[in-house]
C-alpha positions as CSV (number, residue, x, y, z in Angstrom):
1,X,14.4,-15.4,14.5
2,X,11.0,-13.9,16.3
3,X,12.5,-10.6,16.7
4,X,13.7,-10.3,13.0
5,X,10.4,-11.7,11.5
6,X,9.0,-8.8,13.7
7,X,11.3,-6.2,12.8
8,X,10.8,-6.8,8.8
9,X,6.8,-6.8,9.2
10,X,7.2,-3.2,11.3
11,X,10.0,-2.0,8.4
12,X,7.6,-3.7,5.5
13,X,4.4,-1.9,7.4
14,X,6.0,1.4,7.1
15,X,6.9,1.5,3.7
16,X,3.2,0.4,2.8
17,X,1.6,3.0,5.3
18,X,4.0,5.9,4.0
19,X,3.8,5.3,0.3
20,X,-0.2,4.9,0.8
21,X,-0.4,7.9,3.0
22,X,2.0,10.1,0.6
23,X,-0.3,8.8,-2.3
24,X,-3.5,9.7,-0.6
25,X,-2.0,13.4,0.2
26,X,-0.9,13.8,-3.7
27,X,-4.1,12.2,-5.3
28,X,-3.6,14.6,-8.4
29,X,0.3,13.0,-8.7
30,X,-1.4,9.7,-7.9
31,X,-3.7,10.1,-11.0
32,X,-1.0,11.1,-13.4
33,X,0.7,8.2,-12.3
34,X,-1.6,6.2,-13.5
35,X,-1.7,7.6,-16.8
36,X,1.6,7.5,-16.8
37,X,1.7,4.4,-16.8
38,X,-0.1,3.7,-19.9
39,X,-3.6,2.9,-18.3
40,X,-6.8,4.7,-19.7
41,X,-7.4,8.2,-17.9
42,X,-11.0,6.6,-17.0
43,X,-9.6,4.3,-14.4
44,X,-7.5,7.3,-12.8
45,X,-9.7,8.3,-9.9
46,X,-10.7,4.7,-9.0
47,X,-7.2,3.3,-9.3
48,X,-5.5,6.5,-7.7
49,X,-7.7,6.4,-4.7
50,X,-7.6,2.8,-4.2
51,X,-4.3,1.7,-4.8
52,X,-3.1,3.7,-1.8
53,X,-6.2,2.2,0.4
54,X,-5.2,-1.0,-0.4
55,X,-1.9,-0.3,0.7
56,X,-2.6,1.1,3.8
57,X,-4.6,-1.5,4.8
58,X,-2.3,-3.4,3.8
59,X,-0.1,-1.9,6.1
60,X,-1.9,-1.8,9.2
61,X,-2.7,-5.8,8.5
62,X,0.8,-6.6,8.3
63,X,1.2,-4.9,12.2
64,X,-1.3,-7.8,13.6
65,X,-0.2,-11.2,14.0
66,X,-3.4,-12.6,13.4
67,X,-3.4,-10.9,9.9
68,X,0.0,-10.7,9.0
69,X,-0.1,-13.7,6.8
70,X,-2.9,-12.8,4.8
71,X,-1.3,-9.2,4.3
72,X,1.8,-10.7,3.0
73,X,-0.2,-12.8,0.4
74,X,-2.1,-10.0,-0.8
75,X,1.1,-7.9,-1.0
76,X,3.0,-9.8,-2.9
């Protein structure tokens, strides 16, 4: 059970470092998104720069025992 707990945090890490990273890289395509989405244009550049922060950090949390737990809650 220890080992698949540990393999689904490093597989649930990776797919919050990557999609922040690819975000972070395309912050133009991150913007649009956001319009896209049906938010106002004014919270663009604040929400396509920290959205992929968030989830990041998020990633990187969910790699540390001690934090892994917290990172879960704020994921979901």
């Amino acid at each position: 059970m220890d080992i698949a707990l540990l393999v689904m945090r490093l597989v649930l890490a990776a797919v919050f470092l990557v999609a922040g990273i690819a975000k972070l890289t395309d912050r133009a395509g991150s913007n649009q998104a956001i319009v896209d989405f049906g938010l106002p244009r004014r919270f663009a550049p604040l929400l396509g720069t920290g959205v992929p922060i968030l989830e990041c950090v998020i990633g990187a949390a969910l790699l540390l025992t001690s934090t892994a737990q917290f990172a879960a809650f704020v994921a979901i």
